[in-house]
Each structure stands twice: as structure tokens, then as C-alpha cells.
N, C-alpha and C positions, 0 to 999 in steps of 0.2 A: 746398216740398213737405212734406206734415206726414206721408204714409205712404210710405216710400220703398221700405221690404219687399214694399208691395201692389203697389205700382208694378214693382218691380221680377220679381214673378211674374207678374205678368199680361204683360207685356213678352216676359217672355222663358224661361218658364216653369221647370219642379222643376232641370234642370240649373244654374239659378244656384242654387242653395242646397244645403247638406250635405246628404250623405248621409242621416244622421240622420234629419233634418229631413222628408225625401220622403213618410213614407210618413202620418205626419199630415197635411201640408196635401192630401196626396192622400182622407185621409177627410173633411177640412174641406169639401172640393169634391165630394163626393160619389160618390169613385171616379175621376172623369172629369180622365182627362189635359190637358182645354182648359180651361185657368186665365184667358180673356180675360173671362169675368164679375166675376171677383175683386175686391172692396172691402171688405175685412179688413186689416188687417194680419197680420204672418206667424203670430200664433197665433191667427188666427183671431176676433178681435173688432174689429167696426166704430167708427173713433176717433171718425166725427161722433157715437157714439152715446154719448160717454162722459166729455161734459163734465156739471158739477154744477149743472145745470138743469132740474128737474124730470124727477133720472134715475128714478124710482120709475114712474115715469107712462110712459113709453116705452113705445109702440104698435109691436105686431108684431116686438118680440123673439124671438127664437131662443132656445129654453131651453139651445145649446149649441154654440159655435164650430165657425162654419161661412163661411164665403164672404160674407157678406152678414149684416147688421141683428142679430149679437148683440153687445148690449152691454156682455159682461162681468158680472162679479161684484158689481163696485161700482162707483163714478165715478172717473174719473180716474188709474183704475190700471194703465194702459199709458205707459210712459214719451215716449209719442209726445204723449199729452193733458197730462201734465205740465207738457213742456217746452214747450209750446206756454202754458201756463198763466202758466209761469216769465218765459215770455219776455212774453205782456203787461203784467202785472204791472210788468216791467224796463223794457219801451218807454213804457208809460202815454199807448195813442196815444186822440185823441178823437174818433175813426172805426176801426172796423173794416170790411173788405169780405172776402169769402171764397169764392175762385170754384173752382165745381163742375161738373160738367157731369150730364146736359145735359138740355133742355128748355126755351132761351128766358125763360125766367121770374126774379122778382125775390124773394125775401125781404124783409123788413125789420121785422117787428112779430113780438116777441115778449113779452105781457103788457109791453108799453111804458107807461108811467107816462103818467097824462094831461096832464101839464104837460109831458112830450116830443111829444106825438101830433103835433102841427101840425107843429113841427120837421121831425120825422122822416118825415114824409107827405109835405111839402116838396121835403127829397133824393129818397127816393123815386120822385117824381114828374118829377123830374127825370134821374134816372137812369134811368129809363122812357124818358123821351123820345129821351134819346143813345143808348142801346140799340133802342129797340123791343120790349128783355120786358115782357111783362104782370107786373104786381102781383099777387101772391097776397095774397089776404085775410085781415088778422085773425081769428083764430082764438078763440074762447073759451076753449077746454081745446086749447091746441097739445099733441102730441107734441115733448118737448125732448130733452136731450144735446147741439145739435150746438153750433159754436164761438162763434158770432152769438149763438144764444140765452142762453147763457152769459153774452155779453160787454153784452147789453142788459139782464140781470138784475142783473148782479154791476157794474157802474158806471153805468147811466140814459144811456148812451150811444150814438146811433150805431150798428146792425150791420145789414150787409146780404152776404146770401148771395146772388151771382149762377150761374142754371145755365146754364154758355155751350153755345149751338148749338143745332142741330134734335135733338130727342129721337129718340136711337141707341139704345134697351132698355139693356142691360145689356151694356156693354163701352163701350171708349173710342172717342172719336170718331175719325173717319180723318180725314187730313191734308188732305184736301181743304176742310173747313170752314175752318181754321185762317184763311185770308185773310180771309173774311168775320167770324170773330171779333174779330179784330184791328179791322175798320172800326169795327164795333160798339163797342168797349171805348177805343180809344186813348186818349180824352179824361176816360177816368174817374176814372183816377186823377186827374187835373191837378186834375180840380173836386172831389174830396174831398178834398183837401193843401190848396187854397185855403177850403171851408167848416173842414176841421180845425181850419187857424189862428187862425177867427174865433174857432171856440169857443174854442180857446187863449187871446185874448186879452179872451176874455171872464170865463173864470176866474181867468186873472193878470192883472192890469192893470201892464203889465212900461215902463221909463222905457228907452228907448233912448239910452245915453249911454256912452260909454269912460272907464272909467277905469281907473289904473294903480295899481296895490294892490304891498305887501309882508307876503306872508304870513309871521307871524311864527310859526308852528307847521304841523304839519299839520293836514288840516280834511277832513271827510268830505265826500264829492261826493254829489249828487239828481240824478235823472232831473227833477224838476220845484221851482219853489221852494216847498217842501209838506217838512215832516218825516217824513210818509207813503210817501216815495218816495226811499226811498236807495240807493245802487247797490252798496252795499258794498265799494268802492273809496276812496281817500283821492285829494289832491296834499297834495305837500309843500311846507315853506315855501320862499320864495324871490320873486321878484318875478311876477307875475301881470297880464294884461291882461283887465277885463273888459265885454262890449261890452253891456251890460243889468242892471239892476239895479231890485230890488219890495224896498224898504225895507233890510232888513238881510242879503237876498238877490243873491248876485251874481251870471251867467252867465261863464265862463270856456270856455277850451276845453282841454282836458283827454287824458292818453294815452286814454280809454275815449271820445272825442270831447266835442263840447258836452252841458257838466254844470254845476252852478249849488251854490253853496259857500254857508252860512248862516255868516257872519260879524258877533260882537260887536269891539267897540270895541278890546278887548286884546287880541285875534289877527292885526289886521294895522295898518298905517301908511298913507297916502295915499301914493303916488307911488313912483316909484324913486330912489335915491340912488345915488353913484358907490361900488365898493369902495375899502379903501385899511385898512394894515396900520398900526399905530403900537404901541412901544415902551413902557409904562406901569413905573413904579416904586410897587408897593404900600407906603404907609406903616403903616398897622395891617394889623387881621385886618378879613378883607372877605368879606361877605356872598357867595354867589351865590344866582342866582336863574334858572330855565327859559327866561324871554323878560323883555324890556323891561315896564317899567310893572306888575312882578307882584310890586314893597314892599310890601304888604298880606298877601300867602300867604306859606306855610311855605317858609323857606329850602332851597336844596337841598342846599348845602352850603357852606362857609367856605374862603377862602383865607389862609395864613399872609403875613407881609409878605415881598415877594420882589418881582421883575421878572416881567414876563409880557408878553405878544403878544396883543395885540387885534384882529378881523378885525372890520372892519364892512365891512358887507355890508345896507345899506337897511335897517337898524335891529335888524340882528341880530348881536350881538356874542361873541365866542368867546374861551375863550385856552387 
């Protein structure tokens, strides 16, 4: 749910929310205590309206926060379209769907690149059929901002806006449709997860094979094997299993779940080894060094001659 505020007034109206707060969205709304038309957010700007897709052009804006179709100030500047922003970005999925209500009808064309058209006419077409909405037509000058549009400008990808049900004006659908939604939609998801993957492996050509790695450092994790797509999280070294691999690219699974590690030669080992502790007598002054196999870089530091405690640990050595 990307507006949880609008959601939440129109539900259940000004008693959920502060005091404060009342007597604004009571002018947002035009005076009128029935909050059930409500698709704003709580201060009053609409989120489809405010992703960075041809926000300038945005048809039948409200010059000022109100219930309905004002856009804001600028793009993007409700932390609702943000995060919703942040979190594509972070997923890197190669479908989007984004279900609306209502009126039965399909999305899917927004200034779509001619080398997607057929593609994307394809699903389309297909999602028609398991649904029964109509296809709305290519637009030449569409009205943009909303999330689809965004997501078919900003990656050549896939976006379809579905409005579920029979067109109810302006308020949410009752609960009586909900069954017949459901017939309608069950299977939609499945066959866009199954066309997803294609694209997926059409853009990575990923070797399915296991193998067991020892990470000899930490390594920064990707949402995809692409340097484009980092997750801003690490793992640490230690021994790792990983079930896919695109050249120097690994899939692992990871506390942040399945993440893929871009690994050269000198950050890990093939395979696991057993641990085991051994007893060493230094006879000169000895080099140290961060990991294994790193005699070429600047030393880290030296050891005098003494006795020390070795751990290996699958190629990673300590004392």
C-alpha cells in the first residue's frame, strides 16, 4: 500500500489523526466531513501524480492541495513516491504491475520505446484476456507522474497499471466485488513472475552450478550481477555456498536474502577446508599481510621472532 494516510482517512475518517491535523485536511476536502472520495495523501497531494515522468505536463492539476489530482510542487517530494522510488531502484524487478481501482481497464503504454512495443503489446494482450479489461490506447502526449509511467521511461521495461472492478466514481469499491476481483487477477501474478524470469535470463545469461567458495575478505553484495545495482550491504569472509554464477559473478544467499558478490581471484579460495589451530615458531622478523596471496601489496605490518597461534580457517590465517 504506497498511501497508507489516504487510506487511512477515507476508512475511517479526521478521528484517526491529530488534532492538529483536522482542520487542514477538512479544507483539503472542501469543508465536508465525508472523507470517502479521498486519494491524496495526508497533505493533500496526489502520489500517482508525482513520480518524474513527464511531471510538467500533468493534465488537470489542482493549483493546491486538495482531495484529489494535485501534484505537488515538484516530483517526487512526498516521501511516499520516494520510497517507493528507493525501493525499485533496490528490487530491480523487470515487471512492474500496479493495481488501482476502478474501471475494469488496462495500462500499459507509456511513450514505450519501439523495440519494446510488440513485447509489451504481447503481455498486454494477454493480461486482457485473463482479466477481461480493455486496453487503453497509446497515447501520443499521455498525461504522466504515475508509477508505471515512470517505471517504463526510466528502465524500457514492462509497466502495467491495472483498475480492478466496475467503475464506483470516486470512493472505494465495496466488498462485494472483491470475489470477482480475485477470479479476474489470481493468475496474474504467476504469468508475470514466469515472463519476469525470461527477461531475467535474458539479460544475465547466469550458469546454474554450486559452488563452495571461501571468502577471504568482505565483499559487497548486488541486487543483480551488474555494478549498477548494489545493495549497500556487505557479507563477510568465511566460507559461502553459491548456487549460480555469470563469469566473475556469484549468487549466494545472504542475511538481506539472495544477493550475488562480484568476486576476483584474490578474495576467495575454491571450496571449504577443515579448521584446525597449530603452534608456529617464528625464526626471523616476518612480514604480515590482510589475506592470503596479497606478497605483491604493502605490508600491514611485521612480526618480531617469537611463538604464535595460527587459525586456519579455509584459507584464512590469524595469530
Amino acid at each position: 500500500m504506497v498511501n497508507p494516510d489516504g487510506v487511512t482517512l477515507q476508512q475511517k475518517g479526521l478521528d484517526a489523526f491529530p488534532e492538529g491535523a483536522k482542520s487542514g485536511l477538512l479544507s483539503m476536502n472542501g469543508g465536508s466531513s465525508d472523507f470517502s472520495r479521498w486519494k491524496a495523501n495526508a497533505q493533500g497531494i496526489d502520489i500517482n501524480r508525482q513520480y518524474p515522468a513527464e511531471w510538467t505536463g500533468i493534465r488537470y492539476s489542482t493549483q493546491y492541495p486538495m482531495y484529489k489530482n494535485y501534484k505537488g510542487s515538484e516530483p517526487a517530494e512526498t516521501a511516499e513516491a520516494q520510497s517507493m522510488i528507493r525501493f525499485t531502484y533496490d528490487a530491480d524487478p523487470e515487471i512492474a504491475l500496479s493495481y488501482h481501482t476502478s474501471g475494469r481497464v488496462l495500462y500499459w503504454h507509456f511513450h514505450t520505446k519501439p523495440e519494446n512495443l510488440e513485447r509489451d503489446r504481447k503481455m498486454a494482450a494477454t493480461l486482457s484476456g485473463m482479466t477481461g479489461y480493455s486496453l487503453v490506447k497509446p497515447e501520443d502526449y499521455p498525461s504522466g507522474g504515475g508509477f508505471t509511467d515512470w517505471f517504463i521511461a526510466q528502465f524500457g521495461r514492462p509497466g502495467f497499471t491495472a483498475e480492478l472492478g466496475p467503475y464506483h466514481e470516486e470512493t472505494a469499491l465495496p466488498l462485494w466485488t472483491f470475489t470477482d476481483i480475485w477470479a479476474e487477477n489470481q493468475t496474474m501474478g504467476l504469468y508475470l513472475a514466469s515472463e519476469g524470469y525470461k527477461l531475467s535470463r535474458q539479460r544475465y545469461p547466469i550458469e546454474t552450478v554450486e559452488n563452495k567458495l571461501q571468502l577471504l575478505e568482505s565483499v559487497q553484495l548486488y541486487n543483480r550481477p551488474n555494478e549498477s545495482f548494489p545493495t549497500g550491504g556487505e557479507t563477510p569472509a568465511g566460507p559461502v555456498v553459491s548456487d549460480a554464477r555469470m563469469g566473475d559473478w556469484f549468487r549466494i544467499s545472504t542475511w538481506l536474502g539472495t544477493k550475488w558478490v562480484h568476486l576476483d581471484k584474490a578474495s576467495y579460495l575454491q571450496g571449504h577446508t577443515e579448521k584446525f589451530v597449530q603452534e608456529i615458531e617464528l625464526q626471523d622478523e616476518t612480514l604480515l599481510f590482510k589475506r592470503p596471496g596479497a606478497e605483491n601489496h604493502e605490508p600491514a605490518g611485521k612480526l618480531t621472532p617469537q611463538k604464535v597461534t595460527a587459525h586456519w580457517n579455509g584459507g584464512m590465517i590469524g595469530s
